[in-house]
Backbone as JSON, one array per atom type, in Angstrom:
{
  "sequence": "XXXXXXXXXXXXXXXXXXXXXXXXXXXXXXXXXXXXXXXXXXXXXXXXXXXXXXXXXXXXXXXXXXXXXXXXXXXXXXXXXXXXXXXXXXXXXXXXXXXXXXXXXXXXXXXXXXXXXXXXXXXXXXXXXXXXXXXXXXXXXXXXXXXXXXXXXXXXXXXXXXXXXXXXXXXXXXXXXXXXXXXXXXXXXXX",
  "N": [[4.41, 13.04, 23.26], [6.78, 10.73, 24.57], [9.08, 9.3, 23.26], [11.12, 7.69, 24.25], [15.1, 7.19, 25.13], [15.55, 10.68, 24.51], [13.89, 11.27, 22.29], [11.01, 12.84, 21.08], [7.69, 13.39, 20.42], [5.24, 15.89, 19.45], [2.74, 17.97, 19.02], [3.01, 20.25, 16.02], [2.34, 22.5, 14.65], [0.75, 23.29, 11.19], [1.94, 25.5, 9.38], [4.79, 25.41, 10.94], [5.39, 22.67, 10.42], [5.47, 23.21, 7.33], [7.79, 25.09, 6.9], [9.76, 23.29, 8.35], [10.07, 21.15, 6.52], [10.5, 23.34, 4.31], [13.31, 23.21, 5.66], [14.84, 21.54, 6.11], [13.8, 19.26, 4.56], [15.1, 18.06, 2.09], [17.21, 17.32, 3.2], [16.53, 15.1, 4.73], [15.19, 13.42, 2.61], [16.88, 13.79, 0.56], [17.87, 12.65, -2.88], [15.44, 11.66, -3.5], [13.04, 13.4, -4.6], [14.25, 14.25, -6.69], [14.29, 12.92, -9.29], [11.25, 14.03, -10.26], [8.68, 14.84, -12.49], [9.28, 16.92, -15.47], [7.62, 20.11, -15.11], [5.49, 20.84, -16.77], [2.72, 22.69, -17.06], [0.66, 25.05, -17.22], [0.52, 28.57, -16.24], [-1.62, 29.35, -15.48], [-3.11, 26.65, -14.96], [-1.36, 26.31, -12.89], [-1.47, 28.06, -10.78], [-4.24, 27.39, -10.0], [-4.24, 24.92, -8.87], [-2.53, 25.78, -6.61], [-4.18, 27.46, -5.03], [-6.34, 25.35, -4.89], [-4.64, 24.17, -2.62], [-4.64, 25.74, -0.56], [-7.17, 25.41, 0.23], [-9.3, 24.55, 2.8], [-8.74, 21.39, 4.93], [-9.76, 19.71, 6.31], [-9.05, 17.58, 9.17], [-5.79, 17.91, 10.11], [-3.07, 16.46, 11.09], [0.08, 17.47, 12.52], [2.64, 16.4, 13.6], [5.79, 17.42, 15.32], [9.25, 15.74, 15.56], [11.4, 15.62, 17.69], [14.56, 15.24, 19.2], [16.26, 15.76, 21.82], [15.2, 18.4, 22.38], [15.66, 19.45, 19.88], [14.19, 20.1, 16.5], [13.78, 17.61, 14.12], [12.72, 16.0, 12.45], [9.04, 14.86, 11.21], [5.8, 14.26, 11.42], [3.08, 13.57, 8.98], [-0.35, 13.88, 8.83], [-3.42, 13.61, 7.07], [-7.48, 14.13, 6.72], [-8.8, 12.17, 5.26], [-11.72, 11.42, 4.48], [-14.98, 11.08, 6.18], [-14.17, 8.99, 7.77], [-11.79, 8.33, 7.38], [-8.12, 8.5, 7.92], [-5.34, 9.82, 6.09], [-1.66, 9.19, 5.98], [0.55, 10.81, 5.11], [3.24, 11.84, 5.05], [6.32, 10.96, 6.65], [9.68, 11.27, 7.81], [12.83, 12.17, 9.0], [16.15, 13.18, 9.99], [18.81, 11.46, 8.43], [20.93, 11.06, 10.3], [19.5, 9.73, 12.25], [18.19, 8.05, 11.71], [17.22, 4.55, 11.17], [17.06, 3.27, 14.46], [15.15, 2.26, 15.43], [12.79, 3.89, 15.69], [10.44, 4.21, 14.11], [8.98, 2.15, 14.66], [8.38, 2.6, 17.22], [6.87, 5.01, 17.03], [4.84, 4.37, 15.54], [2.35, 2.79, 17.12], [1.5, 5.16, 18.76], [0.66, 6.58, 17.26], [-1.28, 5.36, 15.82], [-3.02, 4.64, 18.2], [-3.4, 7.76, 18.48], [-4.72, 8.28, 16.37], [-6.93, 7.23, 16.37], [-8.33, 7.86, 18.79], [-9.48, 9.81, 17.76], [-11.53, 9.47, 16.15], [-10.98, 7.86, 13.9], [-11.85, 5.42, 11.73], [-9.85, 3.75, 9.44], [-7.2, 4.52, 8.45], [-4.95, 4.83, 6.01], [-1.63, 4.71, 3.85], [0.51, 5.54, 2.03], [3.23, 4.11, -0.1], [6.65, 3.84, -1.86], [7.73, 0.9, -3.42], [9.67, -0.14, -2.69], [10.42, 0.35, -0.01], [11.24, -0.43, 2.28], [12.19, -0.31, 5.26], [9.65, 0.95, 6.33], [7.18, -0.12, 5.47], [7.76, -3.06, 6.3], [7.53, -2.0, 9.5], [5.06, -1.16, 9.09], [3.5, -3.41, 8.69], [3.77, -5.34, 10.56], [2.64, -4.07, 12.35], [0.38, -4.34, 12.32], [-1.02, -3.48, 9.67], [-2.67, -3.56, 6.19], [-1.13, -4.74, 3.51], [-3.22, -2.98, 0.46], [-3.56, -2.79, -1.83], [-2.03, -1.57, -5.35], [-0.37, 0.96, -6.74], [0.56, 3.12, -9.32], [2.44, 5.99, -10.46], [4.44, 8.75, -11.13], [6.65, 8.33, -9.5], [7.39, 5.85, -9.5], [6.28, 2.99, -8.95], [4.02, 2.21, -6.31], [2.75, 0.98, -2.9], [-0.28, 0.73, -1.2], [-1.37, 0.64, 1.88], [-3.05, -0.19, 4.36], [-5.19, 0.04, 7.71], [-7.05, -1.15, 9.64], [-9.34, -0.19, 12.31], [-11.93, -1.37, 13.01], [-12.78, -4.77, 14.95], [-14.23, -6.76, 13.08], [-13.83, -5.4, 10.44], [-11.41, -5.81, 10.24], [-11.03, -8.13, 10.67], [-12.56, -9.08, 8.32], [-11.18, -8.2, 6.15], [-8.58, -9.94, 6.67], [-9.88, -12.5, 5.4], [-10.56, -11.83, 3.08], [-7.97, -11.69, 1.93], [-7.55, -14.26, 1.82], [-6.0, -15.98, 3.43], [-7.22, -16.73, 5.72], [-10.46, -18.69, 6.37], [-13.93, -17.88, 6.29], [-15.86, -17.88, 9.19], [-18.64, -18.49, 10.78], [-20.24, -15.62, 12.1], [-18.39, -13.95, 10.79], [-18.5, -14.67, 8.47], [-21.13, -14.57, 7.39], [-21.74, -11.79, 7.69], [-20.36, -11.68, 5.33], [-21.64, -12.63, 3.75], [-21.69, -15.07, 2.93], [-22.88, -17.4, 4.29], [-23.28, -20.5, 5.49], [-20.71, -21.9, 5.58]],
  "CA": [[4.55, 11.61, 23.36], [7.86, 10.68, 24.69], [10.19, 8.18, 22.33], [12.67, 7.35, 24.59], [16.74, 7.73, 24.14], [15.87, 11.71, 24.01], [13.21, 11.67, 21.31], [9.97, 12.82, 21.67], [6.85, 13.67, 19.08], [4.4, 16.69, 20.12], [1.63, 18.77, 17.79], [3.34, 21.33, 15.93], [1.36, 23.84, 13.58], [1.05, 23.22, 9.83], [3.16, 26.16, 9.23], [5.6, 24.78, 11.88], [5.41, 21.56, 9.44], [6.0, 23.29, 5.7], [9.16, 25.56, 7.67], [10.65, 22.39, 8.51], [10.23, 20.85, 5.25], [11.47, 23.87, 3.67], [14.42, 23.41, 6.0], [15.54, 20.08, 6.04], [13.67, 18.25, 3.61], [16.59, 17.57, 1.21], [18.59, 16.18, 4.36], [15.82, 13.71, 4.6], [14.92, 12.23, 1.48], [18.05, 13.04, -0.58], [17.7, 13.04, -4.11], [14.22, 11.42, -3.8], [12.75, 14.45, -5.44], [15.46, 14.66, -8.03], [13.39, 12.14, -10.32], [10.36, 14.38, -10.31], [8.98, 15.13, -14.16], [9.32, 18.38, -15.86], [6.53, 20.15, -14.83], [4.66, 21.38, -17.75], [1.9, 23.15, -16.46], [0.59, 26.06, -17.64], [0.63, 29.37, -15.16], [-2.83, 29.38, -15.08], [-2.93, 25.91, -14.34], [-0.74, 26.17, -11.62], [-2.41, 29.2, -10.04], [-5.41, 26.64, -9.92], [-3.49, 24.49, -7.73], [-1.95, 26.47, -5.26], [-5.63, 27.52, -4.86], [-6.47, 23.89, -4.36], [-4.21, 23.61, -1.56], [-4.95, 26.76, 0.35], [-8.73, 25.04, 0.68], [-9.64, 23.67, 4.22], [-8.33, 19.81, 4.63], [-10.52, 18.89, 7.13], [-8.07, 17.17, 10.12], [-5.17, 17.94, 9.57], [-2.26, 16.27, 12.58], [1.67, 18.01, 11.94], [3.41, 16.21, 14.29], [7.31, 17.23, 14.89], [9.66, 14.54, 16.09], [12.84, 16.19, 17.99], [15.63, 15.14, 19.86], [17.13, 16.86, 22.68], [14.48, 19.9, 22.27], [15.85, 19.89, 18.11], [13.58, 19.82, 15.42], [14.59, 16.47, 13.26], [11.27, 15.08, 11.34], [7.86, 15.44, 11.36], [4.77, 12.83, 10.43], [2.09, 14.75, 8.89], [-1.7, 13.23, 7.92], [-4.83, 14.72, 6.48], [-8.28, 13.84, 6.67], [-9.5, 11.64, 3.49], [-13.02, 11.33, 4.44], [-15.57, 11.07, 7.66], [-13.6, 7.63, 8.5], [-10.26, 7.49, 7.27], [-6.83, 9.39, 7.6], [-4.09, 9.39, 5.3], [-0.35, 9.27, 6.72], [1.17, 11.48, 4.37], [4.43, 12.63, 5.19], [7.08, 11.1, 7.67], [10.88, 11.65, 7.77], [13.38, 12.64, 9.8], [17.65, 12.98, 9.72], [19.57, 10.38, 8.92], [21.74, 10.27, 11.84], [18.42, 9.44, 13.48], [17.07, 6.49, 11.29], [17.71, 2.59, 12.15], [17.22, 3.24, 15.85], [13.87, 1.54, 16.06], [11.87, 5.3, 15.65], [9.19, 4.27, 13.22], [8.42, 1.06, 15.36], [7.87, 2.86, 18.52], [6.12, 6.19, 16.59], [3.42, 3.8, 14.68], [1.38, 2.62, 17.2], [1.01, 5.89, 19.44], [0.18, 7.2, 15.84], [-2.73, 4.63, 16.07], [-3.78, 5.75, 19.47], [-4.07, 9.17, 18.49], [-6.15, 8.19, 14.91], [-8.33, 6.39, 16.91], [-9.12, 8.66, 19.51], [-9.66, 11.25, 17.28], [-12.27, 9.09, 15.43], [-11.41, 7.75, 12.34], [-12.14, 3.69, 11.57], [-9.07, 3.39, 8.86], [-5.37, 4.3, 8.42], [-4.42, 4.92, 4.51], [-0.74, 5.15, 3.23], [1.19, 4.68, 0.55], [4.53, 4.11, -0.05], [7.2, 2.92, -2.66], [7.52, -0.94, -2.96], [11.08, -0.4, -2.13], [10.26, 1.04, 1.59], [11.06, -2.14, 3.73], [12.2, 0.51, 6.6], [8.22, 1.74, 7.19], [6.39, -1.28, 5.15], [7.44, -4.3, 7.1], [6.77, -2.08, 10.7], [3.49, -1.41, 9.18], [3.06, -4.84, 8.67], [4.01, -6.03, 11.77], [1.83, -3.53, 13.35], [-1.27, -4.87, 11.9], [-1.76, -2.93, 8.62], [-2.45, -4.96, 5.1], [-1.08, -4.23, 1.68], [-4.55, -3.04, -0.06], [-3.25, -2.46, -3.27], [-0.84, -1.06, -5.43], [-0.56, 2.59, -7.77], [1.85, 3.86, -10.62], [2.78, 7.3, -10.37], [5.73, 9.25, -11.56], [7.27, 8.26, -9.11], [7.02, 4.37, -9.99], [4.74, 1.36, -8.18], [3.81, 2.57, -4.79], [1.69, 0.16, -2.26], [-1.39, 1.19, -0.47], [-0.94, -0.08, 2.75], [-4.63, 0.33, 5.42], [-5.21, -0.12, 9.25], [-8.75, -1.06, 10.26], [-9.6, -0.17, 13.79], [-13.03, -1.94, 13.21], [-12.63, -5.62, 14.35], [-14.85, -7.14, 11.91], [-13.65, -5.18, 9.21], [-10.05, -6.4, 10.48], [-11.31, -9.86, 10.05], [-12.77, -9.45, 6.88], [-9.61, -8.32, 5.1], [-7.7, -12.09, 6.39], [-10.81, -13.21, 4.71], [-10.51, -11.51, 1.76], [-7.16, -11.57, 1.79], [-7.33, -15.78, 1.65], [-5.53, -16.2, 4.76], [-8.36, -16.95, 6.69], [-11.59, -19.2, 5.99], [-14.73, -17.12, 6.6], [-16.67, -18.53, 9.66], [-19.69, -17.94, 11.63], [-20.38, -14.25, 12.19], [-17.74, -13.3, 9.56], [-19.24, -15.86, 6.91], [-22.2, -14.23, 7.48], [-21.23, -10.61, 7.17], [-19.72, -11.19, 4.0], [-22.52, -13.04, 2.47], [-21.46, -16.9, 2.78], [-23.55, -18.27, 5.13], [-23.18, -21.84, 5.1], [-19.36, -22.08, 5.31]],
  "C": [[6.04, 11.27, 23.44], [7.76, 8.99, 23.91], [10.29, 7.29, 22.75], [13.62, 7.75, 24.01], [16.26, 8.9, 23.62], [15.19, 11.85, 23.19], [11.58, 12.01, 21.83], [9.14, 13.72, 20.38], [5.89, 14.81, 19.95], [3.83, 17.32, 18.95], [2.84, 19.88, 17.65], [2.25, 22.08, 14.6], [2.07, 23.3, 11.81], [2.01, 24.04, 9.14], [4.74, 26.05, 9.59], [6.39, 23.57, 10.63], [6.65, 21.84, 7.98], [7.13, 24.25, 6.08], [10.07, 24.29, 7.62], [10.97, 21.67, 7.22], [11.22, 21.45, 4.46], [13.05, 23.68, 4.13], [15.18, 22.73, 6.23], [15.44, 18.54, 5.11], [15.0, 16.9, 2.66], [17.43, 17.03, 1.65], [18.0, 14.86, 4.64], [15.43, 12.46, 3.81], [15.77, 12.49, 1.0], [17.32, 13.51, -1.73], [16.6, 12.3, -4.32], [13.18, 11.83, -4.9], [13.17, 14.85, -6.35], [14.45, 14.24, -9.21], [12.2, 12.88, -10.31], [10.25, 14.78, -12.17], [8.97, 16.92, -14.31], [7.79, 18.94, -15.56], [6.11, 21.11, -15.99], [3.14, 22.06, -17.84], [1.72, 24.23, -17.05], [0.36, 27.59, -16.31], [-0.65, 29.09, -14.81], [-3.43, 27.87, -14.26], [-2.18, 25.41, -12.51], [-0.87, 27.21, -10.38], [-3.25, 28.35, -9.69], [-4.74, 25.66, -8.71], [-3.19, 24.73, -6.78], [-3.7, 26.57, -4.67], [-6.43, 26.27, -4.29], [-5.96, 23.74, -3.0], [-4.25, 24.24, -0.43], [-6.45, 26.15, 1.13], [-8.61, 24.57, 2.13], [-9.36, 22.22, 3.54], [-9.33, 18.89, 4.78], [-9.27, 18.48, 8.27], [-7.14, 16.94, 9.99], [-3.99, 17.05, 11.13], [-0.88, 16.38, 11.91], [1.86, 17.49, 13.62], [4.85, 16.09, 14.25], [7.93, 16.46, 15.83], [11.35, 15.66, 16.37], [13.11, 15.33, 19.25], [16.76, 16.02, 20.5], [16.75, 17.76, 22.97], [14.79, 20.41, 20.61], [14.82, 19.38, 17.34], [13.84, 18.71, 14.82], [13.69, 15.6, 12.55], [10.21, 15.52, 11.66], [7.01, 13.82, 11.08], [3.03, 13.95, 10.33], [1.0, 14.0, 8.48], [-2.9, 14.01, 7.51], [-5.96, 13.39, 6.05], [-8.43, 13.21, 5.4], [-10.83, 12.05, 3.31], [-13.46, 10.97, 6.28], [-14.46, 10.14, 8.35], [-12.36, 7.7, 8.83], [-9.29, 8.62, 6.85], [-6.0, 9.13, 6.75], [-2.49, 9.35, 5.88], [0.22, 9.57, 5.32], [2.63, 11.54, 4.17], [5.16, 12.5, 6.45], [8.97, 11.29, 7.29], [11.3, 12.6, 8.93], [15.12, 12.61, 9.54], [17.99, 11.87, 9.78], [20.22, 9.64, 9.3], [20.93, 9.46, 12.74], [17.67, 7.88, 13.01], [17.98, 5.21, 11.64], [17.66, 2.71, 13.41], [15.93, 2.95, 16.58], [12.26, 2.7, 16.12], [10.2, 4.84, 15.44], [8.47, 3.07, 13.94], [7.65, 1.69, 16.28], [6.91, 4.28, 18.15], [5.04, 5.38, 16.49], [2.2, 3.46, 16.04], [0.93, 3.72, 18.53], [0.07, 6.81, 17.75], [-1.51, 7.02, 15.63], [-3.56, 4.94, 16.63], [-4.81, 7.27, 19.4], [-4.86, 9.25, 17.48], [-7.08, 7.59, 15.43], [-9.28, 7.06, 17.59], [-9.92, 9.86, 18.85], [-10.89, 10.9, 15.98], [-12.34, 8.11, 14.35], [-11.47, 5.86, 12.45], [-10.91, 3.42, 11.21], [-7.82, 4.69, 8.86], [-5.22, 3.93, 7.23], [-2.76, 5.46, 4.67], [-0.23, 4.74, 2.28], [2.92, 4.52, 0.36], [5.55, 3.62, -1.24], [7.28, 1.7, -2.55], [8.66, -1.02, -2.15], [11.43, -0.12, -0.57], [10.32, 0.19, 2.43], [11.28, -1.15, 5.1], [10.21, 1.03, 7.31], [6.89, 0.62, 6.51], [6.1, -2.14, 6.32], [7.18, -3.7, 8.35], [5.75, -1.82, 10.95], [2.82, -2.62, 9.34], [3.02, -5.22, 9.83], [2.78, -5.46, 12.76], [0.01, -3.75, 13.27], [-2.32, -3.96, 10.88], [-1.63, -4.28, 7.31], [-2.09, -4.01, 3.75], [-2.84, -4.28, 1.02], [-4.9, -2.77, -1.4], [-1.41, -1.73, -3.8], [-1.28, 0.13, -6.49], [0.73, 2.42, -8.21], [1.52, 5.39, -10.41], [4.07, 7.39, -11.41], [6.32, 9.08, -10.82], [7.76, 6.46, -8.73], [5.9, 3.76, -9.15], [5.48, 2.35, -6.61], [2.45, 1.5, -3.89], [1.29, 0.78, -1.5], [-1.63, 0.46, 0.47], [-2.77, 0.13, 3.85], [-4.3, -0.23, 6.6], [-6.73, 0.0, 8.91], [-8.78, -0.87, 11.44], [-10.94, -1.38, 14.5], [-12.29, -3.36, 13.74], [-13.02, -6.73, 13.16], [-14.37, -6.6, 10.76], [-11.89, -5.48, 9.04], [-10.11, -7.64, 9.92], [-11.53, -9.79, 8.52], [-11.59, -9.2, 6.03], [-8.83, -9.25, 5.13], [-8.53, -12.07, 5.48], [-10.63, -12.82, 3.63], [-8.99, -11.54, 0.96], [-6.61, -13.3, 1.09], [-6.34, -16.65, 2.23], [-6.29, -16.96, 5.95], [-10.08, -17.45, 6.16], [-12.64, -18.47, 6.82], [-15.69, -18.13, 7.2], [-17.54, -18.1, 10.67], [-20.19, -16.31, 11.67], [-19.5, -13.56, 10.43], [-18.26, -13.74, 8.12], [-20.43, -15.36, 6.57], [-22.6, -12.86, 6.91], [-21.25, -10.62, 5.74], [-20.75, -12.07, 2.81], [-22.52, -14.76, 2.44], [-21.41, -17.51, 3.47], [-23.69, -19.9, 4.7], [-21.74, -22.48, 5.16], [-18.89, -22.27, 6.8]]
}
């Protein structure tokens, strides 16, 4: 999927993926990861884990994002369930960010979650993420909540593909008065 301005996104291999990670991560997020807690785990515990993550995902999409023919980010997602993907894991250098990337990535992103089946579009993000929030927003996802982690308040951001189930989130959202068909749907016929 060409960018433009020299960038361009293509499938690379999950291995492809956790390589790059290993190999640039830290140029991407920074001391992101610094704040992580002590991990107190017991071996056995953490044998159990790894084990966990070796399992089948289900659909997994490692897409790497280079410039020029260079490696320089990735956006990685994994299956949740029959419907709905998660958007896991994007980043890239940050000679490369502010140049409009994540605008023009998101909705081939769409494209390809769509084609490939799924109804919804899950991510999450810190609150503090205005760089990949507001061009979710814009792009026609809704804040659908929020989580605490260790890593503080993070918002749960969704994409419906359905339209009806597009509509119903205005509606539920209280943006939008529930009428005819939708009023109906949701139970409040008469409105």
């Amino acid at each position: 999927m060409d960018l433009g301005q020299g960038y361009r996104i293509q499938p690379i291999t999950y291995q492809e993926y956790l390589d790059a990670c290993a190999r640039i991560e830290d140029r991407i997020f920074g001391d992101y990861f610094a704040f992580r807690w002590t991990d107190t785990r017991t071996p056995e515990q953490q044998a159990r884990i790894q084990e966990l993550g070796k399992m089948p995902k289900g659909i997994q999409v490692c897409l790497g994002l280079f410039f020029e023919g260079e490696l320089i980010g990735w956006q990685y997602s994994e299956q949740l369930n029959a419907q709905t993907i998660v958007m896991k894991d994007t980043g890239w250098l940050a000679d490369h960010q502010n140049k409009g990337l994540y605008s023009r990535l998101l909705p081939e992103l769409l494209k390809l979650f769509e084609a490939l089946g799924f109804e919804m579009v899950l991510s999450y993000h810190r609150q503090t993420n205005n760089q990949v929030i507001l061009p979710k927003l814009k792009a026609g996802f809704f804040i659908n909540g929020f989580r605490v982690d260790s890593y503080g308040m993070n918002v749960e951001l969704i994409y419906a593909f359905n339209p009806d189930y597009r509509e119903a989130l205005h509606v539920r959202s209280g943006y939008r008065t529930p009428r005819g068909r939708m009023a109906e749907l949701l139970g409040l016929s008469g409105v």
